[in-house]
DOKE-817493 format. One line per 3 residues: their letters; for each residue x, y, z of C-alpha. Coordinates in steps of 0.2 Angstrom, whole numbers, plus 5000, padded with zeros to 4 digits. Example, Ala and Ser with C-alpha at 12.3 -4.5 7.8 and 13.67 -1.06 7.14 Angstrom:
REM residues 2
as	5062:4978:5039 | 5068:4995:5036
END
This chain:
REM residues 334
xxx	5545:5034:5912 | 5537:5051:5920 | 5552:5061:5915
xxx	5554:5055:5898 | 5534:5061:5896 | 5539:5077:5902
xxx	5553:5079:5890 | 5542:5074:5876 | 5528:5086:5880
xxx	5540:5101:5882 | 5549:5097:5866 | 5530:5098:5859
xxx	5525:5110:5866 | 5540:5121:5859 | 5539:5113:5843
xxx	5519:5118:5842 | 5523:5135:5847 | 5534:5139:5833
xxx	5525:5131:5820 | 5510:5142:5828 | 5521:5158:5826
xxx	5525:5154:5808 | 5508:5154:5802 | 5503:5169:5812
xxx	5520:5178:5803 | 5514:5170:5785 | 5497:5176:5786
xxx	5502:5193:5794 | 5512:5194:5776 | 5496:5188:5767
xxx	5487:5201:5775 | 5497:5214:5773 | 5500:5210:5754
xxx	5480:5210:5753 | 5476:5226:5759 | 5493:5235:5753
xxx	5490:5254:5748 | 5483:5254:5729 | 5487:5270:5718
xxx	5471:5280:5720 | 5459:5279:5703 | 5459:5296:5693
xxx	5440:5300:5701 | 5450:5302:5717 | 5464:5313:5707
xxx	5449:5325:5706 | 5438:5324:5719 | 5448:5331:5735
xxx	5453:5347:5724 | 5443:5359:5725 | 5448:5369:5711
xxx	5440:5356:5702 | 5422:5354:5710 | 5412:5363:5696
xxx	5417:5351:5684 | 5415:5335:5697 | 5398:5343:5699
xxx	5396:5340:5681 | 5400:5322:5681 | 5393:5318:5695
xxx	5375:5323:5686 | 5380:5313:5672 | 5385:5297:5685
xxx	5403:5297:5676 | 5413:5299:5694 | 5407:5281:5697
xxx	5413:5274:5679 | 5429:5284:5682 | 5431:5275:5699
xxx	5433:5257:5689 | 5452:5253:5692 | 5449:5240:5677
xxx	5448:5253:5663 | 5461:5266:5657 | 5454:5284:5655
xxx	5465:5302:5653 | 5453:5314:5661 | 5453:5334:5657
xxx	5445:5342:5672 | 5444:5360:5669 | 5449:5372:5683
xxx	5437:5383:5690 | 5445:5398:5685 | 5444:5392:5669
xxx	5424:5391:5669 | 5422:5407:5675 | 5431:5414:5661
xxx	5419:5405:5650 | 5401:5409:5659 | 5408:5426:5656
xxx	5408:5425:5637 | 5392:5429:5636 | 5392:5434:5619
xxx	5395:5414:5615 | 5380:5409:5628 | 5366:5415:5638
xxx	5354:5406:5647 | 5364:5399:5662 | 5376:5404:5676
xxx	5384:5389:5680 | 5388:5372:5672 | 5376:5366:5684
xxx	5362:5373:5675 | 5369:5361:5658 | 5360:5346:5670
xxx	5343:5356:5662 | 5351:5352:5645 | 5357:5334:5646
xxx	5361:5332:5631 | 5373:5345:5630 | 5380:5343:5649
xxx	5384:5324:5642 | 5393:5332:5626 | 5404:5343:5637
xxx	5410:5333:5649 | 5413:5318:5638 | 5423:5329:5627
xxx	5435:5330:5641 | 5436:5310:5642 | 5447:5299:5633
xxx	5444:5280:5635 | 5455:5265:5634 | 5469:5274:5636
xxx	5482:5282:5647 | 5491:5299:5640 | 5502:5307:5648
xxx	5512:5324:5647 | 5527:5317:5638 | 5514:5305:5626
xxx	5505:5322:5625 | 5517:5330:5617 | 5521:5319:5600
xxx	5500:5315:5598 | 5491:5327:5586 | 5475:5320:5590
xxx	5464:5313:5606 | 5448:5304:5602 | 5435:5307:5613
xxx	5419:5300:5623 | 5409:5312:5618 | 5416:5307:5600
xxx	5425:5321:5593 | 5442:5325:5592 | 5454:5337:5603
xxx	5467:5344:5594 | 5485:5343:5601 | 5500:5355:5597
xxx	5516:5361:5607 | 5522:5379:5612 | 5529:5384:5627
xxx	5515:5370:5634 | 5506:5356:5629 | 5490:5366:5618
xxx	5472:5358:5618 | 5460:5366:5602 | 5476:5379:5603
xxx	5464:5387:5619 | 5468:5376:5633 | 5484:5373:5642
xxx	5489:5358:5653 | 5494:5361:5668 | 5494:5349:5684
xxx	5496:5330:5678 | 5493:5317:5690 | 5495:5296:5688
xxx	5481:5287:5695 | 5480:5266:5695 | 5466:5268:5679
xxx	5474:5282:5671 | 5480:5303:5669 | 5474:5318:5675
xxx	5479:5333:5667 | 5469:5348:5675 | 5468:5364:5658
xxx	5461:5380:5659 | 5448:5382:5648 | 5433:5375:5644
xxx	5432:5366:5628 | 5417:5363:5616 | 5413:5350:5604
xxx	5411:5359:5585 | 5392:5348:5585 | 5389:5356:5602
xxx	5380:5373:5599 | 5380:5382:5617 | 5369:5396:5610
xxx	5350:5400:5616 | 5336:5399:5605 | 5337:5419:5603
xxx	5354:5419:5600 | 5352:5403:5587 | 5337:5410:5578
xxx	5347:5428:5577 | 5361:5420:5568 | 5353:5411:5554
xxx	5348:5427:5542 | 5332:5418:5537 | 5324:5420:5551
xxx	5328:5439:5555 | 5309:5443:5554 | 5305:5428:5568
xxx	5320:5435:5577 | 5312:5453:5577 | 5296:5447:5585
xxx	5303:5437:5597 | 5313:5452:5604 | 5300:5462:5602
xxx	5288:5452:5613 | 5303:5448:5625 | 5303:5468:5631
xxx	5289:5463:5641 | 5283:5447:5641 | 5294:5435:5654
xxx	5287:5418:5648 | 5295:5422:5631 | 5310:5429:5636
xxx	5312:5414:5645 | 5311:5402:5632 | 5321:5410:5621
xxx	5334:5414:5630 | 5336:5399:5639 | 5330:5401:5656
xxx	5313:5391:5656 | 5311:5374:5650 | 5317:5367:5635
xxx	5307:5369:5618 | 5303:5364:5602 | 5300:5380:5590
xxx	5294:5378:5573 | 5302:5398:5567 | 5295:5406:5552
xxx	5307:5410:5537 | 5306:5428:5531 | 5298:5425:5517
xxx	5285:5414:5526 | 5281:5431:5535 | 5281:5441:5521
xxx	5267:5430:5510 | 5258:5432:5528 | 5257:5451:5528
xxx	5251:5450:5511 | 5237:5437:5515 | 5232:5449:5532
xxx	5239:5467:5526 | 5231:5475:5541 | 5243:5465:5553
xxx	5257:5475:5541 | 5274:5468:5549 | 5281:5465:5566
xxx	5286:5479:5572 | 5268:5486:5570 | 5255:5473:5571
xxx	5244:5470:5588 | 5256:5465:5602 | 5243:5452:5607
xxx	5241:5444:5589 | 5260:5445:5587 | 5260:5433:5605
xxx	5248:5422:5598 | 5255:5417:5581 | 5274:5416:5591
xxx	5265:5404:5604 | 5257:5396:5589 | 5272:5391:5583
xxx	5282:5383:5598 | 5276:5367:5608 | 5268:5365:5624
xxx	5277:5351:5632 | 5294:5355:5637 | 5307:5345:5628
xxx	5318:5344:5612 | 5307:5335:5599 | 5318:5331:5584
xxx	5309:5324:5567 | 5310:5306:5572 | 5300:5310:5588
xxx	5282:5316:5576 | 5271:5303:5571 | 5254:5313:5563
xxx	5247:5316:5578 | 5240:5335:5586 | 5251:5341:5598
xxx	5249:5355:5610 | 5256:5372:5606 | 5259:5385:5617
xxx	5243:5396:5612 | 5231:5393:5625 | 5210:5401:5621
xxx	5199:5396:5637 | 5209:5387:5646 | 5214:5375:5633
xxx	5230:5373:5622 | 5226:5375:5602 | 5232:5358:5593
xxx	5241:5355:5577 | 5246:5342:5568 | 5262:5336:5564
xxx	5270:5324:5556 | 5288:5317:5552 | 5288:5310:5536
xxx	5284:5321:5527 | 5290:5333:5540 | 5275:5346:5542
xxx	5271:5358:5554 | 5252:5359:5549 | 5249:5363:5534
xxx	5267:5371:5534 | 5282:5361:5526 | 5298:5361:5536
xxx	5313:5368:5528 | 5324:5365:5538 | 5324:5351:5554
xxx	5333:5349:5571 | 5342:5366:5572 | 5349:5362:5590
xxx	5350:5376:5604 | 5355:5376:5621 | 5338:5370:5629
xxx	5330:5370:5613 | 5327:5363:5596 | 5323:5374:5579
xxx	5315:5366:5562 | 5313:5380:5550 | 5294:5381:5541
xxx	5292:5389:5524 | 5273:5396:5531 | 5265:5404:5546
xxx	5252:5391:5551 | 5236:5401:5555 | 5224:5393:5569
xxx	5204:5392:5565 | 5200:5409:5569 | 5215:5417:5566
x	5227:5427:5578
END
């Protein structure tokens, strides 16, 4: 019958618009279950402050902002203040040779040390676990020390103080830099004026420094980095009695002295520990004609020429030291 039909199809049609409604209110849910707010990961605990965007600058270098970004791994991040940091660059007496962390991207090695030191992975440490742990193993893989006084202490030098809960971890920001004991954050000059041995090399390198930029440079960290084969004392004193006329440092020849310190540090720019020397001549800084003056070296046994080394991979911010027991002399001489 034509109004039964009706009935039917109107019934339907209700019956069809509520069943549509329910699954347009089920996936609404589903939807909105999907792309629920997720707690931020601890990369984006740090990057909006901007208290914090020397040391970001730093990790950003290394590519660890990505890694800390990974929501399926736990870390407890140390960021250190910028504050902080400029207390450090300060200290010059500890460092020399750069103004900013920035400048550790020219010394990756060291830039990698630092800011892993402030990493721990695989797990998520916060102020209250912070306080009954005595150790914190790090990425860089050395140790922090934790003690308490009025505040949770790091090394006994840095003191927590903002903590935030992020979904792959903790962020507490400190205010002070911290440095891995293997981490030497010394220049060359400063390296080389420390070990007692080398008081003679360190006496020409300042004397040549006065007024020669390039050496300054590499000594004190602001060229490129270098590998420096430094004459002990005594290596200097059995060359003064070979050449007695040179007499000592502070009175031979300004541009023999610059020779024989050029003689004895490497051309290409780089840290070149023991393992890295095969026997073949390299390049030293001493150039005649146009042309860098060779000498071979080789890794085992570990010989600068005909020089043996006393001591290898003495490591400096943007630079390496091995300690020779003898001044190699080029063909010619000085």
């Amino acid at each position: 019958m034509p109004g039964t039909t009706l009935i039917y199809t109107v019934r339907f049609t209700k019956v069809a618009f509520l069943f549509l409604v329910a699954i347009l209110l089920v996936s609404g849910c589903d939807q909105e279950k999907e792309y629920a707010p997720v707690e931020p990961s601890v990369m984006w605990k740090i990057l909006p402050d901007t208290t914090l965007s020397v040391f970001l600058d730093g990790m950003n270098r290394l590519g660890r902002s990505r890694e800390l970004n990974n929501v399926g791994s736990a870390y407890t991040v140390f960021p250190v203040a910028n504050a902080g940091l400029r207390a450090f660059l300060a200290d010059t007496a500890r460092h020399e040779g750069f103004a900013g962390i920035t400048d550790l991207n020219n010394d990756r090695d060291v830039l990698a040390a630092i800011i892993n030191y402030h990493i721990a992975e695989g797990v998520r440490l916060t102020a209250t676990d912070l306080q009954s742990t005595s150790v914190i193993n790090t990425a860089q893989g050395g140790q922090i020390a934790v003690s308490m006084r009025s505040a949770v202490m790091l090394n006994n030098k840095a003191t927590l103080s903002v903590e935030r809960t992020a979904s792959n971890g903790v962020v507490h920001m400190i205010d002070s830099l911290l440095i891995p004991d293997v981490v030497n954050i010394r220049s060359l000059r400063q390296t080389i004026r420390d070990e007692s041995n080398l008081s003679t090399f360190y006496e020409a390198i300042q004397r040549l420094s006065a007024t020669n930029a390039t050496i300054k440079g590499y000594f004190n960290g602001t060229n490129s980095l270098r590998t420096v084969f430094a004459p002990t004392n005594e290596a200097f004193a059995a060359y003064f009695r070979q050449y007695p006329a040179d007499i000592s440092v502070t009175r031979m020849n300004a541009t023999k002295l610059l020779n024989l310190v050029n003689y004895h540090i490497l051309q290409t720019a780089g840290k070149r520990n023991q393992a890295s020397f095969t026997g073949t001549a390299e390049r030293t800084s001493l150039v005649r004609n146009g042309t860098p003056v060779m000498i071979t070296v080789n890794g085992a046994p570990f010989t600068y020429g005909e020089s043996p080394v006393h001591t290898p991979d003495i490591t400096a911010f943007r630079g390496l030291i091995h300690v020779i027991d003898k001044i190699s002399v080029p063909t010619g001489g000085f």
